[in-house]
Backbone and ligand atoms as CSV (ligand in chain L), in Angstrom:
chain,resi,resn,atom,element,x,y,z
A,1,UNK,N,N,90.715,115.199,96.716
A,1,UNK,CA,C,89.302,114.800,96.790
A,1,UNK,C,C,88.429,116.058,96.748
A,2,UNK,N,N,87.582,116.244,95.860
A,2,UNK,CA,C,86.623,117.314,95.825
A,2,UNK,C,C,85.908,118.363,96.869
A,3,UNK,N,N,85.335,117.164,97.453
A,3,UNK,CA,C,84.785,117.707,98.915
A,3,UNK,C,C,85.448,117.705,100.006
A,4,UNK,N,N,86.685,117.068,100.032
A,4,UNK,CA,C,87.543,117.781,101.296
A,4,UNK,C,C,87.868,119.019,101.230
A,5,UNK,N,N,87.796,119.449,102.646
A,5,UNK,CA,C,88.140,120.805,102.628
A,5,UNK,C,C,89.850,121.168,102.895
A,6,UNK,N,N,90.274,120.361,103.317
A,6,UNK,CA,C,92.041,120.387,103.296
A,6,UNK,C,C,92.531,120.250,102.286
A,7,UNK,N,N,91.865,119.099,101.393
A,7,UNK,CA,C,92.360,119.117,100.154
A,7,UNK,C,C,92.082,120.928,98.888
A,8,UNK,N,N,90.977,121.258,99.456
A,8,UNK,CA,C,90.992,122.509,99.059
A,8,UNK,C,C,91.657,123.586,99.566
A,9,UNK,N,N,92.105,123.605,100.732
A,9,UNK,CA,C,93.155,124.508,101.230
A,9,UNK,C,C,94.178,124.338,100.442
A,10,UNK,N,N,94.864,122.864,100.196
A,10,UNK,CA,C,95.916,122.757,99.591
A,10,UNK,C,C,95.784,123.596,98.052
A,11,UNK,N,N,94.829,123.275,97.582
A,11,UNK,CA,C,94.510,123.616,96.406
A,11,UNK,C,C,94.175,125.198,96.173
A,12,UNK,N,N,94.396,125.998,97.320
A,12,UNK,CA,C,94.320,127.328,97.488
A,12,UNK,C,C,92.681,127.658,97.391
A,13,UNK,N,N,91.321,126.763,97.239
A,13,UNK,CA,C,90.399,126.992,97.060
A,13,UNK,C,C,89.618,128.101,98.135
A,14,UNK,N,N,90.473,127.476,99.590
A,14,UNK,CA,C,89.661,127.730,100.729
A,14,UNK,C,C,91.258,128.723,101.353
A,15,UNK,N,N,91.076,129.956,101.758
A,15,UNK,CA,C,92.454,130.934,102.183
A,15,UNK,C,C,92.800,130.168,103.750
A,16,UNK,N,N,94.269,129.948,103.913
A,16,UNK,CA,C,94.520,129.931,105.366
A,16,UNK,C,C,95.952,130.700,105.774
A,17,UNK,N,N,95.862,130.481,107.386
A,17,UNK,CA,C,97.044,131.356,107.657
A,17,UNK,C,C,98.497,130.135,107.301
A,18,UNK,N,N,99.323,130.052,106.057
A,18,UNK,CA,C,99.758,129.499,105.513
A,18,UNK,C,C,101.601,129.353,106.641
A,19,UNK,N,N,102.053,128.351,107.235
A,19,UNK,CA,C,103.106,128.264,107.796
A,19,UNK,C,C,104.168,127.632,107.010
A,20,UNK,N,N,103.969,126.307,106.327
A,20,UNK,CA,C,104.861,125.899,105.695
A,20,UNK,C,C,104.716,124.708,104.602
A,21,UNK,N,N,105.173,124.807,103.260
A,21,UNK,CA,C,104.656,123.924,102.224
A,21,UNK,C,C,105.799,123.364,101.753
A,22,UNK,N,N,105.992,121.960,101.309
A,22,UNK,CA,C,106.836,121.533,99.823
A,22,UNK,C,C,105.808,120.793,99.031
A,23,UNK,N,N,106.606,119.786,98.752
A,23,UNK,CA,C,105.789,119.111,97.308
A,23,UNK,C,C,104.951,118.356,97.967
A,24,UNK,N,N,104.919,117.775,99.700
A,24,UNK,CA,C,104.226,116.414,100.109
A,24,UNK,C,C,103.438,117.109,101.333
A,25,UNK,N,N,103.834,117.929,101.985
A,25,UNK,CA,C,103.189,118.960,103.454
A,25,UNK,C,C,102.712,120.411,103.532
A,26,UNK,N,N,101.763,120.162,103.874
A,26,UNK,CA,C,101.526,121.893,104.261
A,26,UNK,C,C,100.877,121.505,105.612
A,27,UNK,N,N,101.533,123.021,106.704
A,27,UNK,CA,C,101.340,123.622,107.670
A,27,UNK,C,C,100.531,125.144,107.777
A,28,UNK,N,N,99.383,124.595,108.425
A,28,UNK,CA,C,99.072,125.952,108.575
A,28,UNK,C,C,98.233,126.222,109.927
A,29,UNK,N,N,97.984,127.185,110.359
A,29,UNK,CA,C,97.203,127.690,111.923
A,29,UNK,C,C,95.761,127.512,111.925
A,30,UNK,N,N,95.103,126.812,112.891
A,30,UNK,CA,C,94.245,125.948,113.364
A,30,UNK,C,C,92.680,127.163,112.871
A,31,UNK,N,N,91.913,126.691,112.307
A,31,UNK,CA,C,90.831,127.570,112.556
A,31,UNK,C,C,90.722,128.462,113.771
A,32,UNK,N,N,89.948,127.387,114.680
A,32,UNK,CA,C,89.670,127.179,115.943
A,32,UNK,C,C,90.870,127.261,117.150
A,33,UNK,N,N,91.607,127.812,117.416
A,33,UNK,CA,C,92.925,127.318,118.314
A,33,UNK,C,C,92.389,127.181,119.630
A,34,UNK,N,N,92.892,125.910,119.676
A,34,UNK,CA,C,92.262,125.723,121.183
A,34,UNK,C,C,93.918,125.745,122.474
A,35,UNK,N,N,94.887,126.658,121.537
A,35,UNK,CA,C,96.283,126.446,122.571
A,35,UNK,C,C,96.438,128.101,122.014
A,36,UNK,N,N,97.780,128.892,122.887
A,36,UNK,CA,C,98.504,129.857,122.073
A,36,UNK,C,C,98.654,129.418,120.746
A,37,UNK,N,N,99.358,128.327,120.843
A,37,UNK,CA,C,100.152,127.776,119.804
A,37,UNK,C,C,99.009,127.025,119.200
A,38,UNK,N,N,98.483,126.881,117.824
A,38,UNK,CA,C,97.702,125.843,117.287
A,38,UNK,C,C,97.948,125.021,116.030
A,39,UNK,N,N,98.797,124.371,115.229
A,39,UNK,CA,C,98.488,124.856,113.850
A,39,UNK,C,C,98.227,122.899,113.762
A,40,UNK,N,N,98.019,122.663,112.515
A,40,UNK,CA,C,98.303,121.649,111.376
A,40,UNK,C,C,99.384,121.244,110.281
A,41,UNK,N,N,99.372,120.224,110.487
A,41,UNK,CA,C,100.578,119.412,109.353
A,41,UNK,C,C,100.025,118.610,109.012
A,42,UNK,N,N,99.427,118.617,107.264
A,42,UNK,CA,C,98.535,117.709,106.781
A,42,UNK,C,C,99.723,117.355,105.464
A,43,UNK,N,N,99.479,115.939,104.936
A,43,UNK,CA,C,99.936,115.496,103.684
A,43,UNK,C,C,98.951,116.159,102.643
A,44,UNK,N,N,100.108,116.306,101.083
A,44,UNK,CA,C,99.328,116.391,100.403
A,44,UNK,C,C,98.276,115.628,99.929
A,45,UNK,N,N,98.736,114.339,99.788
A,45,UNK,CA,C,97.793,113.164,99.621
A,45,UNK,C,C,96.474,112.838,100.623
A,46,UNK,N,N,95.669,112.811,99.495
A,46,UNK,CA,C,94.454,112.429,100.498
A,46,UNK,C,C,94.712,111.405,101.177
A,47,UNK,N,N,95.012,111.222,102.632
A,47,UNK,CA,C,94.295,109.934,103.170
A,47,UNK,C,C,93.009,110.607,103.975
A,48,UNK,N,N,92.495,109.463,104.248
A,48,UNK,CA,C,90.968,109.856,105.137
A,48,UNK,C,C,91.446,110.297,106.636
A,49,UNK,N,N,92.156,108.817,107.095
A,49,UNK,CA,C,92.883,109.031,108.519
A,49,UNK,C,C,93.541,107.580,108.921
A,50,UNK,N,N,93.952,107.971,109.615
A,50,UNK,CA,C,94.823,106.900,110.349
A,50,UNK,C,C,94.578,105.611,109.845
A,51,UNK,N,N,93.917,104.649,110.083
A,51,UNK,CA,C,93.423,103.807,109.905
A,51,UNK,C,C,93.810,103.149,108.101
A,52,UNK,N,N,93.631,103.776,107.572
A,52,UNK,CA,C,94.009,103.738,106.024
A,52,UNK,C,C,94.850,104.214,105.319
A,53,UNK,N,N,96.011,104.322,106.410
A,53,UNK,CA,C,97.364,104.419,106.653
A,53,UNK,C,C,97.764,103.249,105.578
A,54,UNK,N,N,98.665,102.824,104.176
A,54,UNK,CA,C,99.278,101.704,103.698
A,54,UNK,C,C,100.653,101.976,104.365
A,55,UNK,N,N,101.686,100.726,104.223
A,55,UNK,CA,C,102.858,100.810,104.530
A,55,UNK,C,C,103.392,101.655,103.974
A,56,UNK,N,N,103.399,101.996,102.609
A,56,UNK,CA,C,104.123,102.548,101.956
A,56,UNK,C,C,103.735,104.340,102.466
A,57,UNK,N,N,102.785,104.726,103.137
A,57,UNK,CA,C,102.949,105.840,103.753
A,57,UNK,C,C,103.912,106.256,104.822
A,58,UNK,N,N,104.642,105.206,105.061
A,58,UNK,CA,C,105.177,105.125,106.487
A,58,UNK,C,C,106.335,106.266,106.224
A,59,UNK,N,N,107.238,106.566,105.319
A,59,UNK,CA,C,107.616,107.552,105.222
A,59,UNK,C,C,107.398,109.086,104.948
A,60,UNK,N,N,106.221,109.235,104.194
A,60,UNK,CA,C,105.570,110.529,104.175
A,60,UNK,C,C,104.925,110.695,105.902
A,61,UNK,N,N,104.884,109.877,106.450
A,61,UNK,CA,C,104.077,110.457,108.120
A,61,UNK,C,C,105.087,110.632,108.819
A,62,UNK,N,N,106.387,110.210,108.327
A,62,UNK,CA,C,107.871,110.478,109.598
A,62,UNK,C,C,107.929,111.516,109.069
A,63,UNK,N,N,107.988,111.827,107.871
A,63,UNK,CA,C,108.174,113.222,107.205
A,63,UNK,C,C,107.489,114.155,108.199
A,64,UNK,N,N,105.785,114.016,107.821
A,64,UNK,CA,C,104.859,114.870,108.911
A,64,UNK,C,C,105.012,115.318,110.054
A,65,UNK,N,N,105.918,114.427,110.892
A,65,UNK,CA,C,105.887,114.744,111.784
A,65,UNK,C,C,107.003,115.507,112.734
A,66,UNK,N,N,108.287,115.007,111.770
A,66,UNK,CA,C,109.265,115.496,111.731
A,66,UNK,C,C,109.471,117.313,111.889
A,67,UNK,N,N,108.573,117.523,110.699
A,67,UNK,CA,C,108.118,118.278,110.141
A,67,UNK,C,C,107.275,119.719,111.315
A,68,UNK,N,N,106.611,118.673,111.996
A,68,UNK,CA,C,105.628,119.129,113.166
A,68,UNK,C,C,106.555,119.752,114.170
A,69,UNK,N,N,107.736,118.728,114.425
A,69,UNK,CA,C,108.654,119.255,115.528
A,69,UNK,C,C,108.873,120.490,115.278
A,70,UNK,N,N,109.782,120.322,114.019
A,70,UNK,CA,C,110.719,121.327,113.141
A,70,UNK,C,C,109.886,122.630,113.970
A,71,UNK,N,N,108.789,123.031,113.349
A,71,UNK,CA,C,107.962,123.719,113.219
A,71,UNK,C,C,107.270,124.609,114.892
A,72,UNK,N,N,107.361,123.493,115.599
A,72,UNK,CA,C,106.900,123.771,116.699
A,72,UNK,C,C,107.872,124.393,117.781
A,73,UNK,N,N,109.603,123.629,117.169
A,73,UNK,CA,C,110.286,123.920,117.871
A,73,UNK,C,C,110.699,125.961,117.338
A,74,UNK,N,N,110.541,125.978,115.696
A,74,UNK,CA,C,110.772,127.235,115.087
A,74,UNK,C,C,110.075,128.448,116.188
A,75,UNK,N,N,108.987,127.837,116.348
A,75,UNK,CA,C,107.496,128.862,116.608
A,75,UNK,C,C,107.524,128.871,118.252
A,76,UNK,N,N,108.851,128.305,119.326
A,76,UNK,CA,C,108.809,128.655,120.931
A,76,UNK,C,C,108.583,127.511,121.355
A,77,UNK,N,N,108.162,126.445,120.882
A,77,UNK,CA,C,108.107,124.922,122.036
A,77,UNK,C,C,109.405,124.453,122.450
A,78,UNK,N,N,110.039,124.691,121.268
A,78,UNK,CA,C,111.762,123.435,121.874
A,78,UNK,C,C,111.896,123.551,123.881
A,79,UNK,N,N,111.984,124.322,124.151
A,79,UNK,CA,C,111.988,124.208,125.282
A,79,UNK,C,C,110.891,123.712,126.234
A,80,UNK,N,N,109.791,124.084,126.355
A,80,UNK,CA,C,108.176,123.840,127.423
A,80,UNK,C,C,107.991,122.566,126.636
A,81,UNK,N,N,107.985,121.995,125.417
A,81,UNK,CA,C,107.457,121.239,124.516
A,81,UNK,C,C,106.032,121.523,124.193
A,82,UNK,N,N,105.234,120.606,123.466
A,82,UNK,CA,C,103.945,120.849,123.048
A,82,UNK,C,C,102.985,119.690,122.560
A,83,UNK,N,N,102.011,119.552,122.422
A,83,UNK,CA,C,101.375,118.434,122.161
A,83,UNK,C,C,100.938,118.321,120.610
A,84,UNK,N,N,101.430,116.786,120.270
A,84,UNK,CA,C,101.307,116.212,119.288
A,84,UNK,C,C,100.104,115.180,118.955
A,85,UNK,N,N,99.104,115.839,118.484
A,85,UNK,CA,C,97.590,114.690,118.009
A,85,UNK,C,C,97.393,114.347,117.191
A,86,UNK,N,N,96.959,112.948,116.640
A,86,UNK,CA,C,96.462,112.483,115.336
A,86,UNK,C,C,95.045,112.168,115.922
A,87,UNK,N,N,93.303,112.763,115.307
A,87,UNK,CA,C,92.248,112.305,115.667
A,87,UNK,C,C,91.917,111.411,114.583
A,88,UNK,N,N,91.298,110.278,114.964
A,88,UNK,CA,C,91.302,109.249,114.532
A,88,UNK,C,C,89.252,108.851,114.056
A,89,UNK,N,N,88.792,109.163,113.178
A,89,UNK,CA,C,87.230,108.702,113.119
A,89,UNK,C,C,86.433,109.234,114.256
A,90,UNK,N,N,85.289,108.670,114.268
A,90,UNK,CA,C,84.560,109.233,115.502
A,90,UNK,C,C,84.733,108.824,116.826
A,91,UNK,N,N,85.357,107.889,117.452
A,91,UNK,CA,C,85.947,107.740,118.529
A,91,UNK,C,C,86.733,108.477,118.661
A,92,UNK,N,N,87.646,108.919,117.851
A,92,UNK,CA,C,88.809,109.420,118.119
A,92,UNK,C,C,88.464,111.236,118.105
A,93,UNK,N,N,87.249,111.763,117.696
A,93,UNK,CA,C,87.198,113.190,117.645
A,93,UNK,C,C,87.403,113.672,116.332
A,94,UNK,N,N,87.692,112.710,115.289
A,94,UNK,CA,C,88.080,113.510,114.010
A,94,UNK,C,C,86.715,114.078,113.189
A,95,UNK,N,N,87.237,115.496,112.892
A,95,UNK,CA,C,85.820,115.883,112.180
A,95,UNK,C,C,86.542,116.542,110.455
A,96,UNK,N,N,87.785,116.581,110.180
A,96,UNK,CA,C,87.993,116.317,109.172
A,96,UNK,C,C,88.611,115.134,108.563
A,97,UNK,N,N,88.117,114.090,107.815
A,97,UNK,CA,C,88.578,113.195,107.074
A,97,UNK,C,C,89.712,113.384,105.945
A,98,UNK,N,N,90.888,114.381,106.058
A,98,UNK,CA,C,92.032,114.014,105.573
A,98,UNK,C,C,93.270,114.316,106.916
A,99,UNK,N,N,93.869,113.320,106.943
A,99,UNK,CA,C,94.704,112.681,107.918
A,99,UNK,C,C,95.473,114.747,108.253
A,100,UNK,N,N,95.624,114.311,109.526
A,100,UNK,CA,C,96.196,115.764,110.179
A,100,UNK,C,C,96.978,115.446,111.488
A,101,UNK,N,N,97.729,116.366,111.265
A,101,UNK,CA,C,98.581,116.032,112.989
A,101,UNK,C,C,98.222,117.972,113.539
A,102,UNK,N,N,97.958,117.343,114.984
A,102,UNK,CA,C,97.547,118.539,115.214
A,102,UNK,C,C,98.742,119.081,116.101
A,103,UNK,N,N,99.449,120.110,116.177
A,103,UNK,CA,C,100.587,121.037,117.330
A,103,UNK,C,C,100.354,122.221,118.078
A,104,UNK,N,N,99.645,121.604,119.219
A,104,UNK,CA,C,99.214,122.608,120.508
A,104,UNK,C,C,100.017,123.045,121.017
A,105,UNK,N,N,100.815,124.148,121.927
A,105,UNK,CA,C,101.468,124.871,122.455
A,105,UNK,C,C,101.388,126.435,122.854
A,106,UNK,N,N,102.353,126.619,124.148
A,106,UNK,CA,C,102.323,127.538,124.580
A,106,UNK,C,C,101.239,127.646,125.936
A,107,UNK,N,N,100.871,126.702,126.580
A,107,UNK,CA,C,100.087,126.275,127.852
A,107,UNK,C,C,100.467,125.052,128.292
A,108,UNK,N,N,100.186,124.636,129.658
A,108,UNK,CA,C,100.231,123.225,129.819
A,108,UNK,C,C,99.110,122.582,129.643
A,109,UNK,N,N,99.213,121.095,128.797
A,109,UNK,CA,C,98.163,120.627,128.453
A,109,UNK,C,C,97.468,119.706,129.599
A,110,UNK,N,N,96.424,119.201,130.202
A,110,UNK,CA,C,95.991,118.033,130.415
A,110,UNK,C,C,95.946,116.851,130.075
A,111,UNK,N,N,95.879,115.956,131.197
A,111,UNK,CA,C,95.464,114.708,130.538
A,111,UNK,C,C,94.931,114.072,131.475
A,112,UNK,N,N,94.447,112.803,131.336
A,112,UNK,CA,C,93.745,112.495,129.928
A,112,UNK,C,C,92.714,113.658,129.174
A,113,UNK,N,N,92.592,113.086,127.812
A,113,UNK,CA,C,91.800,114.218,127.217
A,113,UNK,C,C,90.449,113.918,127.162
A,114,UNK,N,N,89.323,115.010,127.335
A,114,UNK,CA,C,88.433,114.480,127.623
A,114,UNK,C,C,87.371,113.900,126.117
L,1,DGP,P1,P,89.845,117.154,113.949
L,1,DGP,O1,O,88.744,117.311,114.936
L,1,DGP,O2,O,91.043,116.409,114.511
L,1,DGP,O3,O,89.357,116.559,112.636
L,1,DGP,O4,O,90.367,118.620,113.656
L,1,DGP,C1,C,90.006,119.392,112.556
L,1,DGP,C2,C,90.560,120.764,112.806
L,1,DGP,O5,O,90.528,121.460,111.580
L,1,DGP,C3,C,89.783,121.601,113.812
L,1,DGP,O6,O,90.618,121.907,114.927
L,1,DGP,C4,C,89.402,122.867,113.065
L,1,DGP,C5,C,90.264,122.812,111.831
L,1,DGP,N1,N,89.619,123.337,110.650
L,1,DGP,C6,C,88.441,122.915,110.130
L,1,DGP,N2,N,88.161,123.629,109.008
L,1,DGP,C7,C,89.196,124.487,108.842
L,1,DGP,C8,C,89.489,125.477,107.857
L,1,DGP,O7,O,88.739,125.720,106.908
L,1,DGP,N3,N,90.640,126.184,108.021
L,1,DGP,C9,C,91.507,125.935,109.057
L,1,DGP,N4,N,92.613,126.683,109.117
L,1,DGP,N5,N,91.263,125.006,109.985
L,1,DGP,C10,C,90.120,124.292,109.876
């Protein structure tokens, strides 16, 4: 999508600190980190977010997330663990509209979130 900006990361338009890519995922470190640990695991495919999720995504998001572990466990969580977010529209906090899982770590998190 043009005006996404993830979709332009993917597209190398916009530079990031790049963690991990194939043909369907890229991982990369959070603008903003709000943990030690911060990054993203976005699909290549545009979705907006959650919500407009089809069935047939249901395997590219096990992928994602799979993916998230992998990643989190590579980078020092396997042990403390770390927190796993999908923000969801404006209730949910989302301020980019292509679907993202977010992987906090390296602190203990709170909850509930505020
Ligand atoms: P959310 O609020 O769930 O939509 O989170 C969007 C996250 O994306 C937020 O933590 C900051 C991050 N972000 C926004 N723009 C950029 C960018 O251009 N580069 C990187 N690396 N992260 C970004």
């Amino acid at each position: 999508m043009s005006d996404c900006i993830f979709c332009k990361i993917i597209a190398g338009e916009i530079p990031s600190k790049k963690i991990y890519e194939d043909d369907e995922l890229l991982a990369f470190h959070d603008v903003n980190p709000a943990a030690p640990l911060h990054f993203l695991v976005i699909p290549k495919k545009h979705i907006p977010n959650i919500m407009e999720l089809d069935e047939a995504d249901a395997p590219l998001m096990g992928k994602l997330l799979f993916k998230g572990q992998e990643l989190a466990a590579e980078l020092g969580c396997a042990e403390k663990g770390a927190r796993f977010v999908i923000n969801c529209k404006s209730d949910g906090g989302q301020t980019v509209d292509h679907i993202h899982l977010h992987v906090l770590g390296g602190r203990r998190m709170a909850w509930p979130p505020g």
